[in-house]
C-alpha positions as CSV (number, residue, x, y, z in Angstrom):
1,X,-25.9,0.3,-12.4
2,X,-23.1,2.4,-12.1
3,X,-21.0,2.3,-15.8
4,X,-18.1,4.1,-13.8
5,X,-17.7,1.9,-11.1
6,X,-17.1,-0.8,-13.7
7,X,-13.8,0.7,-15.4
8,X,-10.7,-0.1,-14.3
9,X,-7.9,2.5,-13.4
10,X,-4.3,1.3,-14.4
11,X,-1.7,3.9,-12.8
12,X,1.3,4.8,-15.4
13,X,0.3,3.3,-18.4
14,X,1.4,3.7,-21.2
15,X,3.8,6.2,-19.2
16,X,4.5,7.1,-16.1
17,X,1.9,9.8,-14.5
18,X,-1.0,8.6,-16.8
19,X,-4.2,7.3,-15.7
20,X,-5.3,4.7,-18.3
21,X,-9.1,4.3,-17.8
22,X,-9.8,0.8,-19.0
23,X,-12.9,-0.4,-20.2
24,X,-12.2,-4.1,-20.8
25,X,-13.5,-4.3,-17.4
26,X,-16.9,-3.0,-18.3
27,X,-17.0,-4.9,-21.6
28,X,-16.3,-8.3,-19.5
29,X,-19.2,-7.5,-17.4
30,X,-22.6,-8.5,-19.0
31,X,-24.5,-6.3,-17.1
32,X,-22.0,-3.5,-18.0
33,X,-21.8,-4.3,-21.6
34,X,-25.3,-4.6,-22.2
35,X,-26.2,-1.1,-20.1
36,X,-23.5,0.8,-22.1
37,X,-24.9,-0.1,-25.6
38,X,-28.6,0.6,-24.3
39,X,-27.8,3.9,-23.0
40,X,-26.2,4.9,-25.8
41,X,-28.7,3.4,-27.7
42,X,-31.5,4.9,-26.0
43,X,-30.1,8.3,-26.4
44,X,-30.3,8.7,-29.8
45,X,-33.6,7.0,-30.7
46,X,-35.5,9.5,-31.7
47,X,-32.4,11.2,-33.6
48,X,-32.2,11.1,-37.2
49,X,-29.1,8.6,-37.4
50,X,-28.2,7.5,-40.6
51,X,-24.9,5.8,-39.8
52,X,-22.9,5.1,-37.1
53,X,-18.6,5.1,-37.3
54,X,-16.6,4.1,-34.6
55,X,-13.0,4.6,-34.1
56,X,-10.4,1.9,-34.2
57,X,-10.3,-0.1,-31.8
58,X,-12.8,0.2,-28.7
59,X,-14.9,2.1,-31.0
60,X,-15.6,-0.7,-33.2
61,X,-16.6,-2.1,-29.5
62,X,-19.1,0.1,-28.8
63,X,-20.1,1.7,-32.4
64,X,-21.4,-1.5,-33.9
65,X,-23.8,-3.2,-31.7
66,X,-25.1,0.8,-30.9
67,X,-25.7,0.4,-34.9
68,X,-27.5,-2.8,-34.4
69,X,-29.9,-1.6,-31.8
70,X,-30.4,1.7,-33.9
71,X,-31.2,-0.7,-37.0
72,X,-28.3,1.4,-38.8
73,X,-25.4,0.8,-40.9
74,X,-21.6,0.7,-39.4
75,X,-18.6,2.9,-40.6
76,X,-15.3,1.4,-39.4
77,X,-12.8,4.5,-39.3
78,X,-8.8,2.9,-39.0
79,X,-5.2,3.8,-38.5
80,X,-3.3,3.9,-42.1
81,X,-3.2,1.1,-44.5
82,X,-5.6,-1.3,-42.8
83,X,-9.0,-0.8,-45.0
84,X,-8.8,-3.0,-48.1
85,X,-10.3,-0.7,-50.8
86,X,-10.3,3.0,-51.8
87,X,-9.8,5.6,-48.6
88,X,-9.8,8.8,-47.9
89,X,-7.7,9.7,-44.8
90,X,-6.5,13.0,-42.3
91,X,-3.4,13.3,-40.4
92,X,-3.4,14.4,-37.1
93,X,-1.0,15.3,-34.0
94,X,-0.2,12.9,-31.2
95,X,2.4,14.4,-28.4
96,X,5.3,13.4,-29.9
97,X,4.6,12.7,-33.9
98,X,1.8,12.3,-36.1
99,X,-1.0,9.7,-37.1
100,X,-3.5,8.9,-39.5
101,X,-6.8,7.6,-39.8
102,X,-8.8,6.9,-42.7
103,X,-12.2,5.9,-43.9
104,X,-13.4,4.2,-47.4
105,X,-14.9,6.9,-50.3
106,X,-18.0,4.9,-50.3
107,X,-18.3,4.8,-46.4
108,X,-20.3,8.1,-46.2
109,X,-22.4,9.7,-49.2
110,X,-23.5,13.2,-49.1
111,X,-26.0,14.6,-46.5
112,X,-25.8,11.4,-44.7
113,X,-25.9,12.2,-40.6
114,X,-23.5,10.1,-38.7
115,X,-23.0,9.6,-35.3
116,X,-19.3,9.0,-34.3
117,X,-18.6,6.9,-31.5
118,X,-15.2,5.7,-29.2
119,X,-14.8,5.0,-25.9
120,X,-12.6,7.9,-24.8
121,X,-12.1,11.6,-25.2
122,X,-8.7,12.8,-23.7
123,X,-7.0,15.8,-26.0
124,X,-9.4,15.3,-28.8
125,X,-6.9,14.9,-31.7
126,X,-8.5,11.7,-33.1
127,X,-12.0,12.6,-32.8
128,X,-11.0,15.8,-34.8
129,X,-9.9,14.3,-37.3
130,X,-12.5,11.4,-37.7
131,X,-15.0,14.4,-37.4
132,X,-13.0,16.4,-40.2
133,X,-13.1,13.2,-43.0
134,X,-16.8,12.5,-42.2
135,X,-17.5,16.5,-42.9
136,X,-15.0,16.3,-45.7
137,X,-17.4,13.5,-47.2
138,X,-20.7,15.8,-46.9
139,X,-21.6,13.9,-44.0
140,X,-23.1,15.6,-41.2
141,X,-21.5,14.6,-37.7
142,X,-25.0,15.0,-35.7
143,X,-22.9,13.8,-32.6
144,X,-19.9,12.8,-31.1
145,X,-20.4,10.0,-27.9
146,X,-18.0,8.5,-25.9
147,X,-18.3,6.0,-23.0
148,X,-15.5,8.1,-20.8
149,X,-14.7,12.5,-21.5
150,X,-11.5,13.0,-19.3
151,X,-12.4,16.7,-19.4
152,X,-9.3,18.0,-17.6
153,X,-7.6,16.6,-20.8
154,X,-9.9,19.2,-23.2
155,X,-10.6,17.2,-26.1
156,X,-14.2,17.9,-25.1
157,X,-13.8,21.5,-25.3
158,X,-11.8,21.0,-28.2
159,X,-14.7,19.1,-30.3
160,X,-17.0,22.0,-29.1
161,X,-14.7,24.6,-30.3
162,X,-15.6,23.1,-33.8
163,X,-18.9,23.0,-33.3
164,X,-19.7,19.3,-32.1
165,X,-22.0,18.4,-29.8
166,X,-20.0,16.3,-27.5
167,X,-21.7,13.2,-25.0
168,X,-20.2,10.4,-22.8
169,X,-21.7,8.5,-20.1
170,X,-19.3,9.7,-17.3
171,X,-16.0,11.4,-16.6
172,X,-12.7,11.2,-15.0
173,X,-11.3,14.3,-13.4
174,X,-7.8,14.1,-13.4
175,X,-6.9,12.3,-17.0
């Protein structure tokens, strides 16, 4: 089964020129869904894992039932404000302003190797900065998977830059 085939294209969303690659279609799909997770399961299970974190939103999507089938524990990273105890947070660039993202001080102890997960890679900027506060914890970010790279974008080449070892289970050409 073909993962691509089952993401939908949306022309000039959320502004005019972008591509938004949408993957509610592939998590409607049961066959879809349940190829996603196993793939990305699959690839890592014989990788010393200890945790996995997802980025908010789809990355909760995708990140926690890969924890489940890895039998590992599930770091929610989120926008500002929105975690309920202690966090730890890193500000990053969008196009026009800034963001932040932030996880809780007990989400991550030292030497602990986590593998960060969303479903998209465009420019980068948030997986930078989810990478940066799970380094800035001790943690050890053995990988970063996504479900879609849109490598003419570079956040791919951007995470490499850094050091990261980037994966996803197919690209867009064009953004």
């Amino acid at each position: 089964m073909s993962i691509k085939t089952h993401i939908r294209t949306v022309p000039h969303y959320p502004h005019h020129g972008i591509m938004f690659r949408d993957i509610t279609t592939l998590l409607k799909d049961p066959v879809g869904l349940r190829t996603t997770i196993q793939e990305i399961a699959h690839r890592y299970d014989t990788i010393a894992i200890d945790k996995v974190a997802g980025i908010e939103s789809r990355g909760f999507i995708i990140g926690a039932p890969v924890a489940y089938q890895l039998g590992k524990g599930f770091i929610p990273i989120r926008k500002q404000n929105k975690l309920p105890a202690e966090t730890v947070g890193r500000d990053y660039q969008l196009e026009y302003g800034s963001d932040r993202i932030e996880i809780h001080v007990d989400a991550i102890q030292p030497g602990d190797r986590v593998l960060l997960v969303d479903d998209l890679i465009a420019t980068g900027g948030t997986a930078e900065a989810a990478a940066g506060l799970i380094t800035d914890m001790g943690g050890i970010v053995v990988e970063c998977c996504f479900v879609i790279d849109l490598p003419d974008v570079g956040g791919r080449v951007r995470l490499e830059n850094l050091g990261h070892t980037v994966f996803a289970l197919c690209e867009f050409s064009g953004g």
